[in-house]
C-alpha positions in Angstrom: 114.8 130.4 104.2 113.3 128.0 101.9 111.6 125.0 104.0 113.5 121.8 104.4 112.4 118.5 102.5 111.5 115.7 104.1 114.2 112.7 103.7 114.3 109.0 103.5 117.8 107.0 104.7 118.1 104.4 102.1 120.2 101.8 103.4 122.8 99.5 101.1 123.5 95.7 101.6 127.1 96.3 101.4 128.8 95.6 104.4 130.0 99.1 106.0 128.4 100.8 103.6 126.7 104.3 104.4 123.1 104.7 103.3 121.9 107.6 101.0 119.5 110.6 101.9 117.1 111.2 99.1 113.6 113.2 99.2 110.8 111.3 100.4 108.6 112.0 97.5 111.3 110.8 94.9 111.7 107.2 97.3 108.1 107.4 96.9 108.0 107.6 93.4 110.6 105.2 92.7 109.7 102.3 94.7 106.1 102.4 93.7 107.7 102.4 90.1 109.9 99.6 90.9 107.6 97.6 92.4 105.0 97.8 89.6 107.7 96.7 87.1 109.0 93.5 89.4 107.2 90.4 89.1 107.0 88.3 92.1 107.1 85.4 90.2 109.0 83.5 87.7 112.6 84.5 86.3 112.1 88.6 87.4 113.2 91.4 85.7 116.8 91.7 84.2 118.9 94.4 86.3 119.7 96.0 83.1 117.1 96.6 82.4 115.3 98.1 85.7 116.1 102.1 85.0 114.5 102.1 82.0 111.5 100.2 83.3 111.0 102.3 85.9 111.4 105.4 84.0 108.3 104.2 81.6 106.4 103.9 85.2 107.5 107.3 86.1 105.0 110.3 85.4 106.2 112.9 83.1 106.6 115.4 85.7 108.2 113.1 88.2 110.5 112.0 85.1 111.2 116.0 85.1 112.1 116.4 88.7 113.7 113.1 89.4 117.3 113.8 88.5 119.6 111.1 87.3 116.6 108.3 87.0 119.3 105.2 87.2 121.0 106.7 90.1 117.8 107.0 92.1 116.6 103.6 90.6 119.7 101.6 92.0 119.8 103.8 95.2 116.4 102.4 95.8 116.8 99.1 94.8 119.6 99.0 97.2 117.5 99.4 100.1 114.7 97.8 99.0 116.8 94.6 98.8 118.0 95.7 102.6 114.0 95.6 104.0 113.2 92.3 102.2 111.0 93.8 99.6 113.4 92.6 96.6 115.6 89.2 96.3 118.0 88.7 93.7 117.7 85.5 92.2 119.7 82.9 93.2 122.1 81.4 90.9 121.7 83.6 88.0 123.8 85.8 86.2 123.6 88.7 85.2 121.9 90.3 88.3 117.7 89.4 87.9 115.6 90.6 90.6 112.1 89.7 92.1 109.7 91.4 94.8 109.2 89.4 97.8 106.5 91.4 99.7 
């Protein structure tokens, strides 16, 4: 029986909302990559635009593994908007995010 992968509960903002398992070593991966590619300053980073941002911040072989590399990216924007570690900015559309920790 193969061993089980360790899992991280990534939480949504959405009001009754269910949060998403996804392997801790792809959370990992992802919010290092986001986090790199959002400035803490200024106007942010366009949503848009955030998947393929973090894919360029992505190894090739965690590129390989990942899966759908926009899914994970918004799963994990999700919750880091739920800890406080991303903020949408206020007032501007469409969706531009910043890090706040």
């Amino acid at each position: 029986m193969p061993k089980q992968e360790e899992k991280v509960l990534c939480a949504t903002p959405a009001p009754g909302k269910k949060g998403t398992w996804i392997a801790k070593w792809k959370y990992d991966a992802l919010r290092k990559a986001i986090r790199k590619v959002v400035p803490r300053r200024g106007g942010g980073v366009a949503f848009e635009d955030l998947p393929e941002l973090v894919e360029g911040a992505l190894t090739e072989a965690e590129r390989a593994e990942m899966g759908s590399v926009m899914w994970y990216t918004v799963t994990v924007k999700l919750h880091l908007e739920t800890t406080g570690e991303l903020e949408r900015v206020a007032g501007v559309t469409p969706q531009r995010l910043r890090r706040v920790k």
